[in-house]
C-alpha positions in Angstrom: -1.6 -9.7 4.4 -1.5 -6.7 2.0 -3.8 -7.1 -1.2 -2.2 -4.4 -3.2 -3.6 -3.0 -7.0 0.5 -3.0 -7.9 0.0 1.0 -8.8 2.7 3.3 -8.5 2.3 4.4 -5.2 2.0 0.2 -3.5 4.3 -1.9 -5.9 6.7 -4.3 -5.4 9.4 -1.9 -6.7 8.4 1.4 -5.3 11.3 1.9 -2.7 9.5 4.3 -0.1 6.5 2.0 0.1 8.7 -1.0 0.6 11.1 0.5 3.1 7.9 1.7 4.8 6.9 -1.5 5.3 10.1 -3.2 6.8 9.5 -0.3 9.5 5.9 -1.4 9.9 7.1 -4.8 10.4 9.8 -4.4 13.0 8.5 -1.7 14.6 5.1 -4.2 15.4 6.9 -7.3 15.2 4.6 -8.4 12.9 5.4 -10.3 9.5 4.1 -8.4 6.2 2.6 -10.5 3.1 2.4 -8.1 0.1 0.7 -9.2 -3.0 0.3 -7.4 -5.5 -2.5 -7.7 -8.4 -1.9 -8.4 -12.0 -2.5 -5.8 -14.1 -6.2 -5.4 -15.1 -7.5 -7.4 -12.3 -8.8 -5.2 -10.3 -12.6 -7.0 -10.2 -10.6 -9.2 -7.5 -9.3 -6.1 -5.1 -12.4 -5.7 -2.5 -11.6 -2.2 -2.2 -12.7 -1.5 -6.1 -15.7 -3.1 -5.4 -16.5 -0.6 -2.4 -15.4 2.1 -5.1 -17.9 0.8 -7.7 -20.5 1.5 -5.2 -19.0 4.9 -4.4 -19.2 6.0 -8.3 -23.0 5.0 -7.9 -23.5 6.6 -4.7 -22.2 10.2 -6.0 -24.1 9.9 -9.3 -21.6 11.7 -11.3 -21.6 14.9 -8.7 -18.9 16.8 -8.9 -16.4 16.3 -6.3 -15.0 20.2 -6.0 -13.2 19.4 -3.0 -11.4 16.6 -0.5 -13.8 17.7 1.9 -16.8 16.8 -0.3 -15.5 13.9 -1.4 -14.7 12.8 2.1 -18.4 13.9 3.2 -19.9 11.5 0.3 -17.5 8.7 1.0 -18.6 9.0 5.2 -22.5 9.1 3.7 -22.8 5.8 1.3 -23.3 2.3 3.1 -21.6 -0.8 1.5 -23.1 -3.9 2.8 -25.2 -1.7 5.7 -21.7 -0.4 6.9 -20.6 3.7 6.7 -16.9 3.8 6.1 -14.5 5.3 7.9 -12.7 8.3 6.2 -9.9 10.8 6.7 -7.6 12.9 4.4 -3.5 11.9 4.9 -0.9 14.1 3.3 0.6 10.9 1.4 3.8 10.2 0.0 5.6 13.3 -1.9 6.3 11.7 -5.4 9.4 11.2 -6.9 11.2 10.2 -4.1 13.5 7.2 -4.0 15.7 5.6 -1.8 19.8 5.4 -3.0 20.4 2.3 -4.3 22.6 1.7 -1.4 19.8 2.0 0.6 17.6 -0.4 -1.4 20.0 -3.0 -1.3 19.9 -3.3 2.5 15.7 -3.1 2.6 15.9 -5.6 -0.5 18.0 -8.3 1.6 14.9 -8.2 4.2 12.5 -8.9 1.5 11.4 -12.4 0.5 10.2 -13.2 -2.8 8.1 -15.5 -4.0 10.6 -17.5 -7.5 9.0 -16.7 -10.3 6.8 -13.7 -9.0 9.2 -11.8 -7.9 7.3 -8.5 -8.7 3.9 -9.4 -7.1 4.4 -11.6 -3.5 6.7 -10.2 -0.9 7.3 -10.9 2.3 9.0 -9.3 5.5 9.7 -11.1 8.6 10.2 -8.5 11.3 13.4 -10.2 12.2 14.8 -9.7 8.8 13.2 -6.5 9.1 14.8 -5.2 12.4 18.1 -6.3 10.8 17.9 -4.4 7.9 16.9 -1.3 10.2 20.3 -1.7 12.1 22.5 -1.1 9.2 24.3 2.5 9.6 23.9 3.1 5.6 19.7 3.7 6.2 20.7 6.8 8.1 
């Protein structure tokens, strides 16, 4: 289970993120439950919580670099716990898949009627299926 904020980089729409995840789940065999939070619920994500204490941690220092910001992130405690922390290069930004493409990785998502936009799930089946077709590559 995936408890996603529904920005722009992890929503139910965002065609990288969601063929990225019918690879996690076929290439793990696992199934994948993506939900996605309303807007302006984020007091219900855990992970803004751990940011709330973040923002009180840094005390409105200025983070001038990744590496500083990764160095006060590794320093804080949240519930007695250090977190673990590293930099990735991410996703590049503007990148979509054809809608060709994104009709095959569509027919391996399953979506909840009537919240279409917020819970999706992947079997890794369905998933491995949707890998196979020769128009993904």
């Amino acid at each position: 289970m995936i408890n996603a904020d529904n920005g722009p980089e992890n929503n139910g729409a965002r065609t990288q993120w969601l063929k990225r995840l019918v690879q996690f789940s076929a290439d793990n065999h696992v199934t994948v439950q993506l939900a996605c939070y309303p807007p302006y619920h984020s007091k219900y994500n855990p992970v803004e919580r751990v940011f709330g204490v973040l923002e009180n941690y840094w005390n409105g220092d200025p983070l001038l670099s990744a590496d500083h910001a990764l160095g006060m992130a590794a320093a804080m405690t949240y519930k007695g716990v250090h977190p673990r922390t590293s930099l990735h290069g991410g996703c590049p930004k503007g990148v979509r898949l054809p809608k060709r493409q994104m009709r095959v990785i569509e027919k391996s998502l399953e979506r909840l009627d009537g919240l279409t936009k917020w819970f999706v799930r992947i079997a890794p089946s369905s998933a491995a299926a949707a890998l196979q077709n020769p128009c993904l590559n």
